[in-house]
KETORRO-99724 format. One record per atom (N, C-alpha, C, CB): x, y, z. Coordinates in pm, whole numbers, padded with zeros to 5 digits, always signed. Each point is the difference from the previous one (the first is absolute). Glycine has a CB too. Layout:
XYZ;...
END
This chain:
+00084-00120+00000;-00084+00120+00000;+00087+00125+00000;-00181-00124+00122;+00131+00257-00183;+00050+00073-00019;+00031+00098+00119;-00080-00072-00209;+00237+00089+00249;+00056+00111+00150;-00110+00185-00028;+00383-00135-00004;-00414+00124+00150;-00022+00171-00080;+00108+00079+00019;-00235+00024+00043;+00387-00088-00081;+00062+00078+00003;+00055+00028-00176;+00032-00064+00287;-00122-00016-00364;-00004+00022-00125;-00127+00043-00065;+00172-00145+00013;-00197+00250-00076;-00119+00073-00031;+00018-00047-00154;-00021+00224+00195;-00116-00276-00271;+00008+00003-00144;-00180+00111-00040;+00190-00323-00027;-00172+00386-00019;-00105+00125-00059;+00000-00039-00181;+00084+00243+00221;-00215-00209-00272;-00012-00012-00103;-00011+00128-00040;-00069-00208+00012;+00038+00280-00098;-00062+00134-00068;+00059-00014-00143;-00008+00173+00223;-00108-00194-00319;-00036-00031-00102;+00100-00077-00024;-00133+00167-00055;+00230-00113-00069;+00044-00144-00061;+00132+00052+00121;-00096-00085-00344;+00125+00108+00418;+00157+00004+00052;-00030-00034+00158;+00122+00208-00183;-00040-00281+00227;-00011-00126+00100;+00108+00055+00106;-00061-00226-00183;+00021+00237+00298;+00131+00070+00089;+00025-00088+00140;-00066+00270-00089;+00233-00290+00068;+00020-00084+00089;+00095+00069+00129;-00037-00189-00203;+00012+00203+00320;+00020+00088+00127;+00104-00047+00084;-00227+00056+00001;+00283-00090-00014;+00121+00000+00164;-00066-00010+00124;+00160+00166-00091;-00204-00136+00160;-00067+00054+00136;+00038-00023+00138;-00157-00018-00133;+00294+00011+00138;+00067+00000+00118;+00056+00104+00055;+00024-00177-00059;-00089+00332+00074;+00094+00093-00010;+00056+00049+00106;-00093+00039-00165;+00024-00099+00304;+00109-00005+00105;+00140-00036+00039;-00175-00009+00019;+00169-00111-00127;+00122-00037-00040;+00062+00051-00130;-00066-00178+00127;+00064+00287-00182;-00001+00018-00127;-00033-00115-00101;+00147+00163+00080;-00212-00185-00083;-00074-00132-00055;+00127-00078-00071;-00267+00116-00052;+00315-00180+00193;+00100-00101-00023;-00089-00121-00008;+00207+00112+00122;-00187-00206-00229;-00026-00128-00014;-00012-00122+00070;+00066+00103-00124;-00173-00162+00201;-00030-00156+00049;+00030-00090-00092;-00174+00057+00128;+00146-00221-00085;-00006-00080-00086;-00142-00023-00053;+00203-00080+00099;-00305+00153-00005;-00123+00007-00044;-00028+00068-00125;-00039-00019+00215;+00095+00163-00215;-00037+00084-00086;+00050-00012-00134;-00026+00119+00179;+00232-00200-00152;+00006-00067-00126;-00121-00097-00074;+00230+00019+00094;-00278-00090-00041;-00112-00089-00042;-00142+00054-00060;+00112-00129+00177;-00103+00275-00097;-00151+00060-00094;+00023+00085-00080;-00140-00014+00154;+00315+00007-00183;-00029+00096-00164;+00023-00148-00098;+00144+00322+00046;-00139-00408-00039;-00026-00143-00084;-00155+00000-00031;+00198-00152+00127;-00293+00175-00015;-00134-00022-00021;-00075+00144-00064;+00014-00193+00209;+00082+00309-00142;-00062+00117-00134;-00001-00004-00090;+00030+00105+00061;+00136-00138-00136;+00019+00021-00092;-00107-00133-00111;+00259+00147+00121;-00309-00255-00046;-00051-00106-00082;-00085+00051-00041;+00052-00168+00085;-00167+00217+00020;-00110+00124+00008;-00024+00045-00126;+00067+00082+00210;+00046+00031-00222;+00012+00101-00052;-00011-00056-00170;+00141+00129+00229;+00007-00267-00233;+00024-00026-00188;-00176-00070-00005;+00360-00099-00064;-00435+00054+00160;-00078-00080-00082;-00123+00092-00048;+00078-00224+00127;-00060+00343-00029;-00165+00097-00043;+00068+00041-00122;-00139+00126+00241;+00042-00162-00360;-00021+00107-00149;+00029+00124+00030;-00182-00108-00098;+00106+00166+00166;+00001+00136+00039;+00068+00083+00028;-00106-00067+00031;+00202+00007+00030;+00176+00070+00052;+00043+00001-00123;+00083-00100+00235;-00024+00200-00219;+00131+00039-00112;+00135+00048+00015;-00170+00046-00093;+00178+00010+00243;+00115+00025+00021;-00026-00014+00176;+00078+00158-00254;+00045-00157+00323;+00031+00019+00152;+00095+00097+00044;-00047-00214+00012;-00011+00286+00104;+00094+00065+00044;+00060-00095+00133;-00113+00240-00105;+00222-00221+00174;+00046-00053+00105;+00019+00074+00073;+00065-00136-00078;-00083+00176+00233;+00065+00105+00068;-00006-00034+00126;-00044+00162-00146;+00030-00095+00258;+00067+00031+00119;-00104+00063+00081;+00227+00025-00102;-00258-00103+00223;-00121+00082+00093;+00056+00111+00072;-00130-00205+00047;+00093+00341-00013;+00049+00067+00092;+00072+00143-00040;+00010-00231+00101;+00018+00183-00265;+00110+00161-00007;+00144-00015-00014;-00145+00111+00162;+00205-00139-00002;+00147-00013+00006;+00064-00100-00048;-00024+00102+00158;-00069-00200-00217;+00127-00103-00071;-00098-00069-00139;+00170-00096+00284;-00086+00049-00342;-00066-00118-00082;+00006-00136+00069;+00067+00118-00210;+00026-00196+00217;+00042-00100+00101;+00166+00010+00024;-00213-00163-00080;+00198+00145+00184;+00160+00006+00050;+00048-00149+00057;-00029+00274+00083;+00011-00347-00163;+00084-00105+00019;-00101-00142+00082;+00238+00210+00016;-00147-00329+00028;-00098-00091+00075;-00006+00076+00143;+00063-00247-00131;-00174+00168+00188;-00071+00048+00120;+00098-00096+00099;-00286+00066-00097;+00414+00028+00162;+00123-00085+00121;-00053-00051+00151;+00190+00178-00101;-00386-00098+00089;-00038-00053+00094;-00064-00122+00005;+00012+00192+00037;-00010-00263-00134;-00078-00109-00059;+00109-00128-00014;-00177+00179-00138;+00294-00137+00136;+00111-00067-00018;+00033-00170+00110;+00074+00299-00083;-00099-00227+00202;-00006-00118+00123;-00120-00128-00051;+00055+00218+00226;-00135-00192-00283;-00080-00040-00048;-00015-00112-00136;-00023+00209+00135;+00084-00141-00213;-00021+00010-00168;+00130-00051-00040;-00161+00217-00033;+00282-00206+00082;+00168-00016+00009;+00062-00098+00083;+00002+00221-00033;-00098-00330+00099;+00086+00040+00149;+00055-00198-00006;-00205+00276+00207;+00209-00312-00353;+00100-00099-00048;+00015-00014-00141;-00045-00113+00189;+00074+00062-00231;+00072-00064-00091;-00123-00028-00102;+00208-00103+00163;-00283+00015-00105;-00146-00030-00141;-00088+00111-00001;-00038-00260+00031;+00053+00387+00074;-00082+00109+00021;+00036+00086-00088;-00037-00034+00212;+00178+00057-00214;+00063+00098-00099;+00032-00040-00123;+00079+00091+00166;-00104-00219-00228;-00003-00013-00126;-00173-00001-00023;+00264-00132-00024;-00352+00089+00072;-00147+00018-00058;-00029+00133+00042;-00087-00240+00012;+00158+00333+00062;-00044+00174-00031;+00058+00045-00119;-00002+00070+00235;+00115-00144-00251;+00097+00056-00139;-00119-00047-00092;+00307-00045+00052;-00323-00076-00048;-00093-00016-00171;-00113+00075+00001;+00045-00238-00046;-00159+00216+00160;-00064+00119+00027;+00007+00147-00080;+00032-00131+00197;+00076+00184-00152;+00060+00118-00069;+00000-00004-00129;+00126+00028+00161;-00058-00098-00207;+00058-00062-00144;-00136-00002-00104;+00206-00180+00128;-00310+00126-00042;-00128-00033-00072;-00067+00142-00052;-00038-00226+00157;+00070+00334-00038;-00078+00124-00005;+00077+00100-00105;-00090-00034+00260;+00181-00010-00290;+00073+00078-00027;+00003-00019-00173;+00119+00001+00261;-00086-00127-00296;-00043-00105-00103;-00127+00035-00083;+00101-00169+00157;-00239+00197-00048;-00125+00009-00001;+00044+00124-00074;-00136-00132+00205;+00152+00255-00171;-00018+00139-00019;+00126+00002-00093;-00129+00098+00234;+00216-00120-00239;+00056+00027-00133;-00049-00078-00171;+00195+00040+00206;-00251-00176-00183;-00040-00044-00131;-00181+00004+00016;+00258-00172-00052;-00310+00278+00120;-00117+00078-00014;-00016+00021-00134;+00018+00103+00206;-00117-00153-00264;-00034+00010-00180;-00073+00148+00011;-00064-00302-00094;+00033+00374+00195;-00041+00143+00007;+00104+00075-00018;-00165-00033+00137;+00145+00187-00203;+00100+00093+00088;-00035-00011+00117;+00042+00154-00142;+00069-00091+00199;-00003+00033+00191;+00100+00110-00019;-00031-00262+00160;-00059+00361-00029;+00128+00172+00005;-00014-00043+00183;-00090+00300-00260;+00238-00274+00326;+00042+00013+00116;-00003+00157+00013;+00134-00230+00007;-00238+00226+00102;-00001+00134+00032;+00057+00064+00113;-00165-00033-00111;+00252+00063+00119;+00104+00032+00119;+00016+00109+00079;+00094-00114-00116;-00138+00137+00249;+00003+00137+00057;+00107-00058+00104;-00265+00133-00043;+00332-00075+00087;+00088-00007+00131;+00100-00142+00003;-00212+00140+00138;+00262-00182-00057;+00057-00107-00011;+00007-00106-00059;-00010+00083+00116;+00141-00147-00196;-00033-00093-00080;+00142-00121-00004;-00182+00200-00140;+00167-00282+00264;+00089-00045+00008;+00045-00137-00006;-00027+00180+00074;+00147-00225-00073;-00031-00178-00021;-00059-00021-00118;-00047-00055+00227;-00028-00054-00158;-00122-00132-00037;-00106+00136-00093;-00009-00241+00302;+00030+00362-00250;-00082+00115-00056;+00050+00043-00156;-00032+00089+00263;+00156-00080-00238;+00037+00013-00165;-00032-00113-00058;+00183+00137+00018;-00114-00313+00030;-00071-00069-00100;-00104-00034-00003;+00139-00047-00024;-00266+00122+00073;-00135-00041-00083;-00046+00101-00115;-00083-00112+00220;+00183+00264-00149;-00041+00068-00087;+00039+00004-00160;-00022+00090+00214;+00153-00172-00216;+00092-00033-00124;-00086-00089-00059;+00238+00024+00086;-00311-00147-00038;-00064-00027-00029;-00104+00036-00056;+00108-00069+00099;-00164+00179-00127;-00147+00070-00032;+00075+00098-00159;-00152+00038+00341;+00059-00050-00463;+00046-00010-00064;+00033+00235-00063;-00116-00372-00004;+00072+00434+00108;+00026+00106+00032;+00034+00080+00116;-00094-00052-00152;+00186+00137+00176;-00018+00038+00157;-00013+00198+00010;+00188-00272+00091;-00282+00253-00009;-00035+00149+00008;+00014+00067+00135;-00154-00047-00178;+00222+00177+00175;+00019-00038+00200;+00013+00166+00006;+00185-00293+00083;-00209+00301+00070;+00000+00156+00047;+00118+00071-00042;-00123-00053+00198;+00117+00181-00200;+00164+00023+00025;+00069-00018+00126;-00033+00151-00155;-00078-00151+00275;+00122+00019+00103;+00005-00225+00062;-00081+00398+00124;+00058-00470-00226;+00047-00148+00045;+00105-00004-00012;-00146-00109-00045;+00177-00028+00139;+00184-00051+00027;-00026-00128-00065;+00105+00103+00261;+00040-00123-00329;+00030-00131-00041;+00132-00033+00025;-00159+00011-00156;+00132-00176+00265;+00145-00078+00002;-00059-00131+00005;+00175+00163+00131;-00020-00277-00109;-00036-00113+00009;+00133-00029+00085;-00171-00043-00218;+00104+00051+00377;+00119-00030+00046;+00034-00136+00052;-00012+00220+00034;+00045-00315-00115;+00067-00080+00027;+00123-00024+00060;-00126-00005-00125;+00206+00087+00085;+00157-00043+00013;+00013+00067+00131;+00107-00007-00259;-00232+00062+00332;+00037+00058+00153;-00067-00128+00083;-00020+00308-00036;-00047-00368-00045;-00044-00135+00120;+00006-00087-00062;-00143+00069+00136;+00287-00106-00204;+00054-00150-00051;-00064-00068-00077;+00082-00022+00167;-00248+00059-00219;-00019-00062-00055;+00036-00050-00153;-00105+00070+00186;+00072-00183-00242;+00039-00001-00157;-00126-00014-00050;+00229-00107-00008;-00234+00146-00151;-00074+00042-00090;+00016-00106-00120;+00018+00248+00092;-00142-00317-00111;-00021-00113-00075;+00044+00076-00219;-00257-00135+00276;+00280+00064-00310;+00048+00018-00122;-00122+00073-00113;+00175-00219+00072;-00319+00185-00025;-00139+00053-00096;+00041+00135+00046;-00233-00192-00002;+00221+00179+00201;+00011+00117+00001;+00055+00147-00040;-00050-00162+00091;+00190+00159-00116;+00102+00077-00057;-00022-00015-00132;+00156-00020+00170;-00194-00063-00268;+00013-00009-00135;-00182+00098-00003;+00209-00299-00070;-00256+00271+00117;-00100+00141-00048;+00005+00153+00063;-00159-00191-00032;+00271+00198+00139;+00007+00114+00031;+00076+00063-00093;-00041-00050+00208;+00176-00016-00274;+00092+00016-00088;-00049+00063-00147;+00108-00192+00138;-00195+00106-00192;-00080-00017-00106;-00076+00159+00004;-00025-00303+00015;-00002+00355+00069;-00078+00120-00005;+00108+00124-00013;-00206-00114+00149;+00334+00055-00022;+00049+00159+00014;+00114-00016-00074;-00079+00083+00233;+00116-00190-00219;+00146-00014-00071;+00120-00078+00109;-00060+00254-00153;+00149-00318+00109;+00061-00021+00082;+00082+00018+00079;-00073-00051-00092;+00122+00193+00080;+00104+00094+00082;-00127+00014+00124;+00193+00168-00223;-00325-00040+00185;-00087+00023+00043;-00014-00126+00136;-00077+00141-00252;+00082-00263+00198;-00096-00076+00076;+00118-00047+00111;-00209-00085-00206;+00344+00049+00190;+00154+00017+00092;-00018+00119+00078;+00172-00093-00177;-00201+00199+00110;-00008+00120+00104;-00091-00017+00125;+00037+00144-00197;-00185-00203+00162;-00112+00021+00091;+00069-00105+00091;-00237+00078-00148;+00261-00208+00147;+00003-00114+00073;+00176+00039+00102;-00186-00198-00234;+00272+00261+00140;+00123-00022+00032;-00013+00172+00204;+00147-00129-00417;-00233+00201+00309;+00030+00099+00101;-00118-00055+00111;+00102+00228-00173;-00209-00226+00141;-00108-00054+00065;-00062+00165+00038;+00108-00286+00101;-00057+00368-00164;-00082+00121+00083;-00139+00062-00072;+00249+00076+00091;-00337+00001-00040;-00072+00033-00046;-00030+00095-00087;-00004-00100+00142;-00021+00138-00289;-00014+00060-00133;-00149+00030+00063;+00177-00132-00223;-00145+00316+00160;-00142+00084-00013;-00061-00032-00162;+00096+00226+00187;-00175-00192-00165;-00102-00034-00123;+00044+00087-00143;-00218-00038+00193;+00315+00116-00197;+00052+00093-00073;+00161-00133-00059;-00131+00308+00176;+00197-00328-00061;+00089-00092-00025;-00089-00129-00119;+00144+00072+00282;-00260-00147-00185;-00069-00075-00017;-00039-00003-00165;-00051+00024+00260;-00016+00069-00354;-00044+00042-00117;+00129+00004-00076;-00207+00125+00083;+00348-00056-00072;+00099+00013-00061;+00061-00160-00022;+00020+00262+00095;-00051-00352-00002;+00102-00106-00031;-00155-00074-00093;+00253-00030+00265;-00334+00031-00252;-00111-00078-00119;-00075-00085+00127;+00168-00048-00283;-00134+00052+00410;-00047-00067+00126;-00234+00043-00060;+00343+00084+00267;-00346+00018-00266;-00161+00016+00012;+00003+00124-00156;-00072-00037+00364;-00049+00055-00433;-00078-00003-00080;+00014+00188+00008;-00155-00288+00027;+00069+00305+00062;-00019+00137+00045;+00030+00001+00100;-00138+00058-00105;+00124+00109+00149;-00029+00056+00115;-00062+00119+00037;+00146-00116+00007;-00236+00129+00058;-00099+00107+00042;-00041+00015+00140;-00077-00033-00210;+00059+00148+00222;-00066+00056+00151;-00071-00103+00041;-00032+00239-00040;+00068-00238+00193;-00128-00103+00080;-00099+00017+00011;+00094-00046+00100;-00134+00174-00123;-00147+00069-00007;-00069-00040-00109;+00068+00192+00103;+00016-00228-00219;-00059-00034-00157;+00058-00147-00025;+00007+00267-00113;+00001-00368+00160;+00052-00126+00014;-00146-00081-00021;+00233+00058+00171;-00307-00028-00108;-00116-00126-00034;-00037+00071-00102;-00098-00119+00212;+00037+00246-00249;-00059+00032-00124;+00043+00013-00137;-00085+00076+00153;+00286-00057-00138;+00071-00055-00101;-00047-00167-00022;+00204+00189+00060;-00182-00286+00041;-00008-00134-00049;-00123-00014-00055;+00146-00088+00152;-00243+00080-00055;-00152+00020-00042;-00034+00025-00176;-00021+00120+00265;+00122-00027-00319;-00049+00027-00102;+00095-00045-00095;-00133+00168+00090;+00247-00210-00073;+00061-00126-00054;-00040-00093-00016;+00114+00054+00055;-00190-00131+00018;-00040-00108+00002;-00127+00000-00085;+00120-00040+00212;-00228+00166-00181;-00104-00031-00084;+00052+00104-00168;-00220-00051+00265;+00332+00047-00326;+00062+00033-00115;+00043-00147-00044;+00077+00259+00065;-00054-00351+00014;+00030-00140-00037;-00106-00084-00031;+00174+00020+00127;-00228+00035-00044;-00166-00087+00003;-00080-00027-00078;-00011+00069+00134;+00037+00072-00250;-00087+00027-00083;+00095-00041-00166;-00151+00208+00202;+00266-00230-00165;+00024-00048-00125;-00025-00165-00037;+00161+00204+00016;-00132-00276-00124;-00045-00082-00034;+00103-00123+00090;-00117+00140-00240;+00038-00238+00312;+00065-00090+00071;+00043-00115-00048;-00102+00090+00135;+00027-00129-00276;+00155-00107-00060;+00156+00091-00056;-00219-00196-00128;+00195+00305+00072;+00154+00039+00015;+00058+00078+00059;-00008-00050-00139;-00071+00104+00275;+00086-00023+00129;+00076-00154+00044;-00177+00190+00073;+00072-00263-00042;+00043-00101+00040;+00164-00113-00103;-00314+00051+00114;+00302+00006-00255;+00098-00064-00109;+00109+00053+00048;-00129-00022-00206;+00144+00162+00230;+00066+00087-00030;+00079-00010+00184;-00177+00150-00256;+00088-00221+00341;+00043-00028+00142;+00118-00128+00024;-00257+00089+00057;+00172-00194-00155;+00049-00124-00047;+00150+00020-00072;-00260-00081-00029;+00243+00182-00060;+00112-00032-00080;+00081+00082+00078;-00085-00056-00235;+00145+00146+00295;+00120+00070+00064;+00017-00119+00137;-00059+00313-00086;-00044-00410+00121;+00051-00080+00098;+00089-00082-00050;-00178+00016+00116;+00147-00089-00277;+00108-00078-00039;+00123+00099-00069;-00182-00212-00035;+00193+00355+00025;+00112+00042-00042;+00106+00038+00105;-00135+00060-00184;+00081-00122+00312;+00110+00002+00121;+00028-00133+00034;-00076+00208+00103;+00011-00263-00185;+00050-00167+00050;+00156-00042-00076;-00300-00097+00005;+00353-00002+00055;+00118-00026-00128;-00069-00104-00134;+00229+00001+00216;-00159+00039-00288;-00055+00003-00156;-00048-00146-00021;+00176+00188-00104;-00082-00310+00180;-00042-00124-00029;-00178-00013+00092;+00319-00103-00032;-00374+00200+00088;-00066-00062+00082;-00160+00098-00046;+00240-00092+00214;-00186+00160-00367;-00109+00099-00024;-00086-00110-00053;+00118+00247-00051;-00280-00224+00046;-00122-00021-00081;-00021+00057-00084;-00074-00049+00127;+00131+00062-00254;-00009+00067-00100;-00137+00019-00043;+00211-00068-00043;-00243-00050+00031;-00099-00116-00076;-00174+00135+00036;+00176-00371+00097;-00179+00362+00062;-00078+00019+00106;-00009+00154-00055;+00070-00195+00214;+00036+00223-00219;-00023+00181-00020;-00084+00026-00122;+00243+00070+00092;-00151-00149-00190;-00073+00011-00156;-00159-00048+00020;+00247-00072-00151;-00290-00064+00220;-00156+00027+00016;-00047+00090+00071;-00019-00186-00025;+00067+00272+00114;-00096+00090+00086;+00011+00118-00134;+00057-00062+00327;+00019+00092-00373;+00011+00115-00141;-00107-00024-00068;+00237+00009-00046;-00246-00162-00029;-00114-00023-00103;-00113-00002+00105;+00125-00148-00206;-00205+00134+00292;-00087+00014+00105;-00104+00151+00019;+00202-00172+00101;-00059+00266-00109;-00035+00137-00034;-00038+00017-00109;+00124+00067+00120;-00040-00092-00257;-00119+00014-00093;-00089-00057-00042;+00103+00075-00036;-00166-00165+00145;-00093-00073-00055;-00127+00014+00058;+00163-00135-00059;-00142+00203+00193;-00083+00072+00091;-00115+00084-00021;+00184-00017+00077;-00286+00036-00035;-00152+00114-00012;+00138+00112+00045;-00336-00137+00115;+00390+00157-00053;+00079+00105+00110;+00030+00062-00163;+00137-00131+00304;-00055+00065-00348;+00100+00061-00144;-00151+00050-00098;+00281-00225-00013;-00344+00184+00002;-00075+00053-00101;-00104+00100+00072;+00035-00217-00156;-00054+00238+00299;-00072+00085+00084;+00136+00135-00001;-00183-00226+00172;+00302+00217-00192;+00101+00058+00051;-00029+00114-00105;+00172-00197+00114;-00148+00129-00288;+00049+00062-00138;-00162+00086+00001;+00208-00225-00162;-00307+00145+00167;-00125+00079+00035;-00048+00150+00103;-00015-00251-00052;+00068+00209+00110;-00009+00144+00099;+00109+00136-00011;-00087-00189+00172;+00190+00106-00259;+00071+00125-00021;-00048+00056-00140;+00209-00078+00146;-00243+00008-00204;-00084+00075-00161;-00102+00075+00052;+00016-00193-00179;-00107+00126+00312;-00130+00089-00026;+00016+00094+00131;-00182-00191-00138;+00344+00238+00185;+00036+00088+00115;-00082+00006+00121;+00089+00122-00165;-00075-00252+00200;-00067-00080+00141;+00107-00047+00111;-00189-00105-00160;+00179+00092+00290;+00028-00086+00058;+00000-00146+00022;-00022+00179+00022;+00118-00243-00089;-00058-00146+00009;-00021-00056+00082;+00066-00022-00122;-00173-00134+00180;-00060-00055+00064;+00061-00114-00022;-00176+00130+00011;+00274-00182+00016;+00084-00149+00011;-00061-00116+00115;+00235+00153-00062;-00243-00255+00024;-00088-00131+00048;+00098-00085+00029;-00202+00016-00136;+00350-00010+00093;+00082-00070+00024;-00024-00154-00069;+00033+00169+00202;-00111-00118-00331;-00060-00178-00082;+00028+00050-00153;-00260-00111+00177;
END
């Protein structure tokens, strides 16, 4: 059953998934790992969704990492800390090969386990005044190989030595310059920037969003392991679509088009 420390909201086609720990800066349980698996299922199976935002209860953070009070608990051997790891792995897994867009919407803190969900999300949008680190290398921990190969993949690999090697925390100005997040805007204009990102996505046509999602996932893969095949049918799909012939239609007769995603 679903923690209420995970909020899922619908409003029209865009699906919003909440953090809600913000006493803790909505640091992560093993619970809450588990109910963004059941949002996100939620979310790909309603028609209706078209895009997700991800964010952060409270303001001051997005998520800042796992929850260390949960640890005695959740950690406290050997078969505990590998089924929280997969746990993790699953949520993380879940939200990055999301056949939706997804925008991480980021106000205030964004740390750890916080950057990689947000790396995970296939845009990131964040206040100006959020922090970003991943401090590992101040509490020994090590960093699994997916992990670093998609932080890398975004910023680069000097970029991504810098974050892990110093472990310190980057302002959202740093953050935008290295390719870390998307935008950045006032906290005052943060939900109504995303808000209207999301319904600008919403409204375009969702088989080539979704092709066009598909195919940059296999142009980060290594080459022996692309679906060529897969891309080229989601291409012919589009033109074969009501969407494509609703698309060429509404721009002749200077309309807004109405996409069905069929």
């Amino acid at each position: 059953m679903l923690t209420d420390k995970m909020i899922a909201e619908k409003h029209g086609p865009v699906g919003v998934m909440t953090f809600n720990n913000p006493e803790r800066f909505n640091a992560v349980s093993m619970e809450m790992w588990e109910g963004v698996k059941e949002i996100l299922a939620d979310f790909e199976k309603d028609g209706a969704i078209r895009v997700v935002i991800v964010t952060g209860a409270g303001g001051k953070a997005f998520v800042s990492g796992a929850d260390i009070s949960k640890f005695e608990n959740e950690r406290s051997s050997q078969d505990a800390v590998e089924r929280y790891a997969a746990v993790v792995d699953d949520a993380y897994n879940g939200l990055h090969q999301f056949p939706k867009p997804t925008i991480a919407m980021i106000n205030g803190y964004c740390i750890g386990g916080g950057v990689g969900l947000a790396v995970c999300c296939d845009m990131r949008i964040c206040s100006d005044t959020s922090r970003f680190a991943i401090p590992a290398a101040k509490l020994g921990l090590g960093y699994g190989y997916e992990h670093i190969r998609k932080l890398s993949d975004l910023v680069g690999p000097s970029c991504a030595k810098e974050i892990f090697f110093t472990a310190r925390q980057f302002n959202a100005e740093e953050a935008y310059g290295m390719g870390l997040v998307n935008r950045v805007v006032s906290g005052s204009m943060l939900k109504v920037y995303v808000d209207n990102y999301a319904s600008l996505i919403a409204a375009n046509a969702p088989l080539t969003v979704a092709q066009v999602k598909h195919t940059v996932g296999e142009i980060v893969k290594d080459p022996a392991d692309r679906d060529l095949e897969k891309c080229a049918e989601m291409v012919k799909a589009c033109f074969d679509s009501q969407d494509y012939e609703e698309g060429r239609k509404a721009f002749m007769e200077k309309r807004t088009p109405e996409f069905q995603a069929r």
